[in-house]
N, C-alpha and C positions, 0 to 999 in steps of 0.2 A: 556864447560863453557857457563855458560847462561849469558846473558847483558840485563842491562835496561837502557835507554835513558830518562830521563827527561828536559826537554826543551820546554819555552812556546812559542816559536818563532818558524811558520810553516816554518819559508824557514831555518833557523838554524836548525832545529830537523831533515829536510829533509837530508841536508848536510852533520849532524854525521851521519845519518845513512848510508847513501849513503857511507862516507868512514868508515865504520868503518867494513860495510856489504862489500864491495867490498876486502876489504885487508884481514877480515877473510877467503872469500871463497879461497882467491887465496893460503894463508897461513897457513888456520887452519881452516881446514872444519869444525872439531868440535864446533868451538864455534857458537856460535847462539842467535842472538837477538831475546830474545821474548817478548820484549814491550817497545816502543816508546811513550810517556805518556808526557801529553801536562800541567800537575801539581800535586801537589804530593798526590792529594787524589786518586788518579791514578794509581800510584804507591802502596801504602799503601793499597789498596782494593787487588790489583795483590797480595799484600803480605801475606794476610791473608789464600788463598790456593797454591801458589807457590812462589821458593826460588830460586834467581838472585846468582852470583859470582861476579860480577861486574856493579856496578853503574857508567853513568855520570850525572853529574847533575850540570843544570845551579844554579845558586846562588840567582839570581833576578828569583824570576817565579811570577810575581805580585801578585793578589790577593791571601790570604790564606796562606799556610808553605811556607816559603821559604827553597830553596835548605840546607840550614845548618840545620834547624828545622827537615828535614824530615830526611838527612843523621843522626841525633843524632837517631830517631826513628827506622832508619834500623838498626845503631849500636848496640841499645838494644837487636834486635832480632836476630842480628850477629856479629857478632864480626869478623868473617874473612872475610869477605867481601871486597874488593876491590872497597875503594870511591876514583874518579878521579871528581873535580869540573872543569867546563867549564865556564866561564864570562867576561864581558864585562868590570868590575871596578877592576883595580890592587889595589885598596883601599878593595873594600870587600873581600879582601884575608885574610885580619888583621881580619877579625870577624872570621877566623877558626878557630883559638887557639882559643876562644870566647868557642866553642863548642866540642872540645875535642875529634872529631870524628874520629883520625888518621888518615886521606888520604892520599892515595896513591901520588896524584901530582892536584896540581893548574895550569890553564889552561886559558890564557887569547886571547881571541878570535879576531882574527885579519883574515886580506883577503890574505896574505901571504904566501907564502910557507912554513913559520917556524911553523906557525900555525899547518898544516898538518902534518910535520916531530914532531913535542909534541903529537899532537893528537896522530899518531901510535905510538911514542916511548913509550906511555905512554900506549896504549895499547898492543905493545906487554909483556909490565912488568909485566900488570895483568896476561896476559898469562901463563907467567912464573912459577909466583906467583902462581898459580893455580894449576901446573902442580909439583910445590917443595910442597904443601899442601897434594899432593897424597903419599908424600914421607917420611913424616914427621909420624914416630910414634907416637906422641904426638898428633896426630889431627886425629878423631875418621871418616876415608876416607882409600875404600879402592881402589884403580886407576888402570883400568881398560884399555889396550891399543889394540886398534884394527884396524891395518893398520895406519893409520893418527889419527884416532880418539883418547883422553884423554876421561876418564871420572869419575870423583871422585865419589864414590857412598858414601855412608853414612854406616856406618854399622847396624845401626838398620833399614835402609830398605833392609837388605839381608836374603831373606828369607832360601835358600840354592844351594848347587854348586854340580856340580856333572862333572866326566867323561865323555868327550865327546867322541860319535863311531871316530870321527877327532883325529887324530894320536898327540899327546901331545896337544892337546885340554881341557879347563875347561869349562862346561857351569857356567854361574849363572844368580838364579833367586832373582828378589828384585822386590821392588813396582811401580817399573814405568816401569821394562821389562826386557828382555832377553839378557845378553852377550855372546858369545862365543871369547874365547881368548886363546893365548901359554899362558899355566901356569900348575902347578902340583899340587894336592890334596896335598900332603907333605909338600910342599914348603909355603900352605894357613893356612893350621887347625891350629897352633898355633898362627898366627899373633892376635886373637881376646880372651879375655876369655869367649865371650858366643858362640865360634863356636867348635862343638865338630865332630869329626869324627864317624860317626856311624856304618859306612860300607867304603870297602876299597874305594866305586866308589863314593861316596856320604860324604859329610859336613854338617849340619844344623844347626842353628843358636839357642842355645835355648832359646833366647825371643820369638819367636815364634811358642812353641811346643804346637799344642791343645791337642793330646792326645798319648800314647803309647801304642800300642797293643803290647804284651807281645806273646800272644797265634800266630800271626799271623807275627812277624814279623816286624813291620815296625814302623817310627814315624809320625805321620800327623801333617799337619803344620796349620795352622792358615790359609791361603789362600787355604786347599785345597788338597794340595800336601804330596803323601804316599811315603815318601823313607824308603828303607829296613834298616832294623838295624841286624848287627850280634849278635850271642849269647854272644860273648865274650863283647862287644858295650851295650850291654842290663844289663850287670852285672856292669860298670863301668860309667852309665847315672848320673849325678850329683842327690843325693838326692834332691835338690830342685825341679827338674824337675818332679820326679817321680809322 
């Protein structure tokens, strides 16, 4: 699970981070903050080539969007995403309903211990969240577990899966990298309608198919990658594909 941190306060953005980094490593290695952003053009530029599962976001960020503005802006571009606001005014809580952004929890910032105990309860619920997201048929993820690690991939970044030489092992390849994980070719090829079985060791995705060699065997992917296809695979390849 990836996090972003919006907060224009250096010793506040310090703070979340610090606990937020501290509780994941000890709790859930997986997750990972990748940007602490000091206002929301900040966040919004991050957003244009990469995609968070969980925002915090102060409400006051002075000049330019504030925290509701830009949570409305990520909402656009997600819908699941997990907003948790963090602020200083129990009044600008009332402007949330204002903006329709369903969040996850309101968060008002004090030096107290209660503080901290909302901060993580709130974060481990995104966690959660996250983690029932991978479970959920209805939500186009397919969740991947590896030792401690969660991690929801997308299904149209999966390029294809294959048999691992590792004893009940799957690999899968998608656009950001490599898993290896317990799992069964059997138990996958039907979860998706564009992944097809082509060969007993091998799955491919077919948004992905560049082309079919017929003569030789195999299907090539769009990144690259030549998996075998059987004869019997070769006669039952979705006409569209073809």
């Amino acid at each position: 699970m990836k996090v972003v941190i919006c907060e224009d306060n250096p010793q506040q953005q310090k703070m979340l981070y610090t606990k937020l980094k501290n509780y994941a490593m000890i709790n859930h290695p997986s997750v990972e903050i990748v940007l602490a952003a000091s206002n929301a053009e900040q966040v919004l530029k991050f957003m244009e080539t990469n995609k968070a599962d969980c925002y915090f976001l102060d409400i006051e960020l002075g000049e330019g969007q504030n925290g509701l503005q830009l949570a409305a802006e990520i909402r656009k571009q997600d819908i699941l995403a997990s907003l948790i606001f963090v602020t200083d005014y129990s009044e600008a809580l009332k402007l949330t309903f204002k903006y329709k952004v369903a969040a996850l929890d309101y968060i008002i910032k004090r030096t107290d211990t209660s503080f901290t105990d909302q901060l993580i309860s709130s974060f481990e619920c995104s966690i959660q969240r996250y983690e029932q997201l991978g479970k959920t048929n209805s939500v186009n993820f397919y969740q991947v577990k590896i030792g401690e690690i969660i991690k929801n991939v997308p299904y149209e970044n999966i390029y294809y899966l294959e048999t691992s030489e590792n004893f009940h092992k799957v690999r899968l390849f998608e656009k950001n990298g490599v898993y290896e994980f317990y799992g069964k070719l059997k138990e996958i090829e039907h979860i998706h309608p564009t992944f097809f079985r082509c060969h007993r060791s091998f799955i491919v995705n077919l948004q992905h198919v560049f082309q079919i060699n017929k003569k030789e065997k195999y299907i090539e992917l769009v990144n690259g990658a030549k998996c075998p296809v059987s004869t019997r695979a070769l006669r039952n390849i979705p006409n569209k594909t073809r």
